[in-house]
C-alpha positions, 0 to 999 in steps of 0.5 A: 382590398384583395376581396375587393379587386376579386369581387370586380374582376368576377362581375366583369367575367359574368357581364362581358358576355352581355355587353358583347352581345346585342339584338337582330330586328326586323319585320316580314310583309307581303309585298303584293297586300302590303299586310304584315306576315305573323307566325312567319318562320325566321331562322338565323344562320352562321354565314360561314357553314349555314349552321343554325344559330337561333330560329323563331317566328313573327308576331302579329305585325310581322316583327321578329327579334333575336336577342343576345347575338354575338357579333359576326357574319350571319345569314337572315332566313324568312321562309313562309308557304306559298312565299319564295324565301328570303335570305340576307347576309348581315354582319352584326357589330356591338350595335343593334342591327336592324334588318329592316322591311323583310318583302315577300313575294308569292311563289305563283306571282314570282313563277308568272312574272319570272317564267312566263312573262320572262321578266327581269329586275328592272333595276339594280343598285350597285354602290353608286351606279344605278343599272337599268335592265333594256329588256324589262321595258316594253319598246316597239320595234324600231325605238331609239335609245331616246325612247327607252330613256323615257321608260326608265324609272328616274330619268326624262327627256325633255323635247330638246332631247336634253336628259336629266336623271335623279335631278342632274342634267347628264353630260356623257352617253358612254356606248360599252364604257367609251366615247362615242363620237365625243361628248354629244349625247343627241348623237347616241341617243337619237342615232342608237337603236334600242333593241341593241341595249342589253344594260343602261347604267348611271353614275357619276363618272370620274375624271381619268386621274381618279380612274386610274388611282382610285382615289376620288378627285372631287371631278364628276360628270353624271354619266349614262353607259349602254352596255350592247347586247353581245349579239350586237357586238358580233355583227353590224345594224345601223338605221338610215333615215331621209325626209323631206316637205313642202316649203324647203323643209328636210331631216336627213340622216344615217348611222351605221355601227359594224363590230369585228370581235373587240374592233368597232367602226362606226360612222355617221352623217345628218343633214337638216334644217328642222332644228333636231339633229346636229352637233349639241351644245356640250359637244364643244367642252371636251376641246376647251378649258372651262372658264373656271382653269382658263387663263386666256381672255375671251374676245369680246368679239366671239359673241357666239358658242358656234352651236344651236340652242332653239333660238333661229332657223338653222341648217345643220350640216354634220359626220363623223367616224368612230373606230376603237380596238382592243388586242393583247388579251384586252391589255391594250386599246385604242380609240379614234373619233373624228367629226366635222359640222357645218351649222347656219342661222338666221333670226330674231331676238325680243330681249326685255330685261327688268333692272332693280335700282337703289331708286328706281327700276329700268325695263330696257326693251332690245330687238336683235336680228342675227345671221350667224355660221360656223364650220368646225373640225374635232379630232380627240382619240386615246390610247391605253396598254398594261405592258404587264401586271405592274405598269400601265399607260394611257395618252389621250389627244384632243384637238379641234378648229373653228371658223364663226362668222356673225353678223348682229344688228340691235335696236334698244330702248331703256325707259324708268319706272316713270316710263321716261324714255333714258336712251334709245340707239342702233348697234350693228356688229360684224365680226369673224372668228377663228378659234383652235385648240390641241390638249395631250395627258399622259398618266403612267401607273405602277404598281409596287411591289406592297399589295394595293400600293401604287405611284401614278404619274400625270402630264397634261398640255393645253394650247388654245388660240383665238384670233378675232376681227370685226367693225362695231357701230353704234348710234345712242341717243340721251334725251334728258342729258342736257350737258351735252348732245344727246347723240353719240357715236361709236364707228371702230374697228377690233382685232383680237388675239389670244394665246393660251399654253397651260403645262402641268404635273401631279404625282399620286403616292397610294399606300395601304394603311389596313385590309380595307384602308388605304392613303394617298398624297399628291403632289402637283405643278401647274403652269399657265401663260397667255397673252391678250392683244386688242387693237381697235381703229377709228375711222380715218381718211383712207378707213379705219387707220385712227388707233383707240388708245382706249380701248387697244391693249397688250397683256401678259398673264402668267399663274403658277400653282403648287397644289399638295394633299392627302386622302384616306380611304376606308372600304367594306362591304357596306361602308365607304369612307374619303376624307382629306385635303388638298392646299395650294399656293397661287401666284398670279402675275398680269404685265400691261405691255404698254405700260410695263405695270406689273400687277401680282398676286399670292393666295393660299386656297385649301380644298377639303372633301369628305364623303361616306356611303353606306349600303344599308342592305341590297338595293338601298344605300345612303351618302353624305358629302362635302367639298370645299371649292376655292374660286379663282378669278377669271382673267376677264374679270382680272384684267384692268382693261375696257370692252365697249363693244355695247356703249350702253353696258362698257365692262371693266376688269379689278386687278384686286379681285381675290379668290372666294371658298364655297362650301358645298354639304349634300345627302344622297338616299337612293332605294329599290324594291323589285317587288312592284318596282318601286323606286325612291331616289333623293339628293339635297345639298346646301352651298354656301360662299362668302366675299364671293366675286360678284358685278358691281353696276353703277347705273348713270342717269341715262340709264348706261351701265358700267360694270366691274367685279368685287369680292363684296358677295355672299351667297347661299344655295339649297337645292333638293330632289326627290324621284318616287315611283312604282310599277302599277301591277293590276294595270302593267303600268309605271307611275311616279312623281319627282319634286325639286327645289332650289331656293339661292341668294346673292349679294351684288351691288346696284351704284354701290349699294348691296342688292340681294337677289332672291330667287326661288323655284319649286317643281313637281312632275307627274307621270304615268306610262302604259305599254301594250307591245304591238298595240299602244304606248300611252305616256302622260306627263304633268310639270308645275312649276312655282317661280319667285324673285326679288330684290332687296334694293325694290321689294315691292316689285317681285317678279313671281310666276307659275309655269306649267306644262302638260304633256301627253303622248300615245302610240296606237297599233292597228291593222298589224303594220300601221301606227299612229302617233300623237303627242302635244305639249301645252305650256301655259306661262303666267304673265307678269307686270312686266312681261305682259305678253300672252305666252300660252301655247299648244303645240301638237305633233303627229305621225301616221306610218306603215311596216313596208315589210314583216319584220319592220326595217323598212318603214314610211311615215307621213309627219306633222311639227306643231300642227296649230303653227303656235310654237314661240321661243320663249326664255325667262331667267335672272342674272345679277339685278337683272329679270329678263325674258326672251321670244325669239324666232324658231322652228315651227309648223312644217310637214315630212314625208319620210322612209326609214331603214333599220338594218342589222346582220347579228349572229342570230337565227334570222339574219336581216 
């Protein structure tokens, strides 16, 4: 026996150093002939004192291998002449380590490229933050931040200036990590001067409570920062714009941005009715709750977000002023942004909307001619100081007013799939808004006296009101409804008010568990109370002095959340892990202060996250993820009330809607290769919800719907994205193609019978960008796009359809101060059986413009919109049962003759 054990213990002495060690692969290629590189020398080296570890050299396919590698940090060393060497750092574990594809890049080339043409890398990946280089991009003097975004790899701008990037819509442009006039990226991007950009970086910006703790909260924006040239943080520049045309036609507008050390003021102010300067429409979700955490009831009266969105001629008055500053070694800082806007609307609306039946399908056909106005006032500012190394306080206020008035008159007609007429009618709808809001959030941090621990304290307040006054006249008509007379009036007048007051409090406990692992529990209470008074009149002898039981209502509505959870967090240089939970305990209360009935509710909602993200080597890094949502019912929904306001669609809440879970799974795999530029960035993600909240239409014989809400919905939702792209060396040119895809289902109910609703897209994009500084611009673009959407209840009439775009651009330099710019965009939409209307346009855009001075701050220029006057409004989209498209009214052809001002005082050699 005692042999026996001996022998044993012998073979694991001999083998251990086996089992321990473990191989380094890879293989070298020349990146400029993409032709592997053999007889290449590889060296492996300690990591900690270079000393040499093995060495050998490539086969015939550039491939290498070192075999029995003990694991530790090494370095990878490719040394080939007339190439540049190659060094990387691995660390090898008990795995097998592959490096990878080893590029080489010819010394001749790196000098010519680096030295003489003085390029940089274009691009960096770091972690999750992808980092744009300004300077690697060929720009004309005088180019917006808009202009450089088209440039970058990975990111468009569309002719609304609304900017996606890897796929996501961008939601926040930063200016040196802060907030620039709020949340309105048009302003920064459209009012910024390029050649004041040292660094373009995006990433997915957490919230300010995951900011400050490091602990990942679910909560992100896809966000876009310009880091300034330091140059451009010592002085002032700024650009002034003014233009005007024949038949009333003008675009007005100026910035200026003045930095005194770390203080910056800046202020701004646009006048125009062209439809492309003014307040955006994501500006006014930083002074609101979300729809998803409000607890306060729309009116059914503020039909209106108070912003432009294509659709009209408007009007847009608007200025700001920004001021932020840091002091005390950069420990405290301030920030202050203030704007006011004034906005004016006047149009028309052709709505015609396709809706699947058990047994039939309705196309209903609305004509709405609309006068709308708005003036606003925003203020949101913060505050944030480290009173030493251990505590640190950060208080941020928002607050906002708004005065909408509207005015809306409809005709409608609703015919079935046998083209009888159901109902015809007129409905006008005059109302007036006023609208406010004041959001405070203290978080206060300490750190312990245990390295990396901590403890953050959270309090947030949200008050949000609404007061909301109209008249409502609607005349319908029922031609096939026998039992009674056809016409039917509705004359009311409503007064709505609203009030939202939302307090909470969350605790974060943060603990280190290893050198590269910490965990986390919180704690918080959230507190929401509202009110909702409606009143509504029938006429009477002296006016509206008749009250509608019906319709007017009293509510109260009270909910309290108890929400605890726990993370850990693991981080390494090249691994990053989170996972854990958060479970939280709901109380719901609504009171009919009519009536006195009480309607409660207790759920339980758990929130599960899980994300790991791995750098597989300098520039490629791959993630995947997953979070579970659970989604609360919206008030509207909740509320066992009626909302007339359109006697052809009457909405009614469910007082027994529950909560639903979604679960969302994703992949992220982003790579680049500064040799030749290339670029693959991708995003897949799946979602699925069950017993989902979805419409519930019960459609009556004269085609009038009335709708609630029910947990009967599932649904399903697969989205992909896929960005490649690569610098065309022997031409100087970038090109690239992007792929998306979204293929979703949901369930609904059509007069009680599940309907589900398919609706699928798939999109390719081409594009192609030259640039010769001083000379030509040269941009062309090609979108295609693949559209199919059916129903269950009527699967032999899908609405299918292909949508495409094409879109060049180019910018000629002659005569040394003059350009000529021309860009077109030829959208050809595909009709259906339905939509019948030819849709097809070409709309052309063109400039011509001189110098007015050597250095180009001075310039005029003569321009033209939609030269051939074919610009139509025009929207197609799904919702619930309903395939609807849009033409609308909007700004077309018009002419500008306009002189621009660039102005800057830097610290530079030549001062403007």
């Amino acid at each position: 026996m005692k042999n026996y054990t001996l022998l044993v213990l012998l073979c694991l002495f001999f083998c251990m150093p086996a089992i321990a060690q473990t191989a380094v692969t890879g293989q070298v290629k020349d990146t400029a002939l993409q032709v592997p590189m053999p007889r290449t020398a590889v060296m492996l080296l300690q990591a900690k004192d270079s000393m040499l570890v093995a060495h050998t050299r490539t086969a015939d396919d550039g491939s290498f291998a070192f075999r029995d590698v003990q694991p530790g940090h090494y370095i990878v060393l490719v040394s080939r002449m007339p190439y540049a060497d190659f060094a990387e750092r691995i660390t090898v574990a008990a795995s097998p380590y592959t490096v990878g594809l080893v590029p080489l890049v010819s010394r001749t080339r790196l000098l010519r490229e680096v030295v003489i043409n003085k390029q940089q890398a274009a691009i960096k990946i770091k972690g999750d933050t992808t980092e744009y280089n300004a300077a690697a991009f060929e720009l004309q003097k005088g180019a917006s931040v808009e202009d450089l975004l088209k440039q970058l790899p990975g990111m468009q701008v569309d002719r609304n200036g609304v900017i996606i990037a890897q796929g996501e819509i961008v939601k926040k442009v930063l200016v040196e990590g802060e907030e620039f006039f709020g949340d309105d990226p048009l302003l920064v991007t459209r009012n910024l001067r390029a050649d004041m950009v040292d660094k373009v970086q995006l990433y997915d910006k957490k919230s300010d409570l995951a900011a400050a703790t490091g602990i990942n909260d679910g909560i992100k924006d896809k966000t876009i920062n310009l880091k300034l040239k330091e140059d451009a943080k010592r002085g002032s520049f700024g650009k002034v714009e003014i233009g005007g045309g024949p038949e009333g036609f003008f675009d007005n507008q100026a910035m200026v941005n003045i930095f005194r050390g770390k203080r910056r003021f800046a202020a701004y102010g646009t006048l125009s009715n062209t439809g492309k300067i003014g307040l955006g429409s994501q500006d006014n979700d930083k002074y609101q709750l979300s729809k998803d955490e409000s607890t306060m009831r729309d009116s059914e009266l503020d039909s209106w977000s108070g912003t432009y969105e294509g659709q009209g001629l408007p009007l847009s008055q608007s200025g700001g002023i920004h001021y932020a500053d840091k002091w005390n070694e950069d420990k405290s800082a301030v920030s202050l942004n203030y704007k006011l806007a004034g906005l004016h609307i006047d149009g028309a609306v052709n709505t015609i909307s396709q809706q699947s039946l058990p047994t039939d399908v309705l196309v209903t056909n609305i004509d709405q001619v609309f006068k709308q106005q708005v003036f606003k006032h925003k203020l949101h500012g913060n505050y944030e100081t480290r009173f030493d190394s251990a505590w640190s306080f950060r208080l941020v206020m928002a607050g906002a007013t708004q005065h909408k008035k509207m005015n809306n008159f409809f005709s409608s007609s609703t015919v079935n799939n046998a083209q009888e007429i159901l109902n015809s009618g007129t409905r006008r709808f005059d109302n007036t808004v006023n609208n406010g809001g004041f959001n405070t959030a203290i978080t206060l941090a300490r750190a312990l006296k245990l390295k990396g621990s901590s403890i953050t304290l959270q309090l947030d307040q949200q008050y949000n009101a609404s007061n909301a006054e109209g008249t409502i006249r609607a005349e319908n008509r029922f031609p096939n409804d026998i039992t009674k007379d056809s016409l039917q009036v509705l004359d009311q007048q409503r007064k709505d008010a609203m009030r939202d007051l939302g307090l909470e409090a969350k605790l974060i406990y943060v603990r280190p568990i290893s050198a590269r692992s910490v965990l986390s529990f919180n704690y918080g209470i959230n507190h929401h109370g509202s009110s909702s008074d409606i009143r509504a009149w029938a006429p009477g002898k002296q006016g509206y002095e008749n009250p509608d039981s019906l319709i007017s209502n009293s509510f109260k509505y009270n909910r309290t959340i108890n929400r605890a959870g726990v993370q850990m967090i693991y981080g390494s240089p090249k691994l990053h892990m989170n996972f854990g939970t958060d479970v939280a305990l709901t109380h719901l209360q609504q009171e009919n202060q009519y009536t006195g009935q009480r309607y409660p509710q207790n759920f339980v909602n758990w929130y599960p996250a899980a994300e790991i993200a791995y750098v597989i080597k300098l520039q490629q890094s791959v993630s995947v993820y997953f979070k579970g949502d659970n989604n609360m019912p919206g008030i509207e929904q909740l509320q066992p009330v009626v909302n007339n306001a359109d006697p052809l669609n009457v909405i009614y809440g469910n007082a027994d809607l529950h909560p639903y879970f979604t679960g969302t799974w994703g992949v992220r795999y982003n790579h680049f290769q500064p040799a030749g530029e290339k670029y693959f960035f991708s995003n897949f993600n799946f979602s699925r919800a069950k017993s989902q909240i979805t419409s519930s239409v019960v459609t009556d014989e004269d085609g009038r719907n009335f709708i609630t809400w029910s947990n009967d919905g599932n649904s399903k939702k697969f989205w992909a994205y896929i960005g490649t792209g690569k610098k065309i060396l022997k031409w100087d040119a970038h090109t690239g193609l992007n792929l998306n895809a979204s293929v979703q289902s949901l369930d609904q109910l059509s007069n009680k019978t599940i309907n589900t609703v398919t609706n699928n897209s798939y999109g390719a994009e081409y594009y192609f960008n030259k640039s010769i500084k001083q000379k030509l611009d040269l941009n062309l673009k090609f979108q295609a796009s693949y559209n199919t959407n059916k129903t269950s209840l009527q699967p032999e009439a899908p609405v299918n359809y292909w949508l495409y775009n094409i879109n060049p651009s180019t910018d000629i330099y002659f005569l040394k101060a003059w350009q000529l710019h021309a860009d077109a965009s030829w959208m050809i939409r595909q009709k259906t059986a339905v939509f019948t209307g030819d849709m097809d346009v070409l709309l052309v855009n063109a400039f011509i413009g001189r110098r007015l001075d050597k250095e180009g701050n001075w310039n005029i220029r003569a321009s033209v919109n939609d030269l051939l006057n074919q610009q139509r409004g025009f929207n197609r989209f799904v919702q619930g049962n309903f395939i609807t498209q849009q033409q609308y009214t909007t700004v077309q052809r018009y002419f500008l003759l306009s002189l621009l001002w660039n102005f800057s005082k830097l610290p530079t050699a030549n001062n403007q």
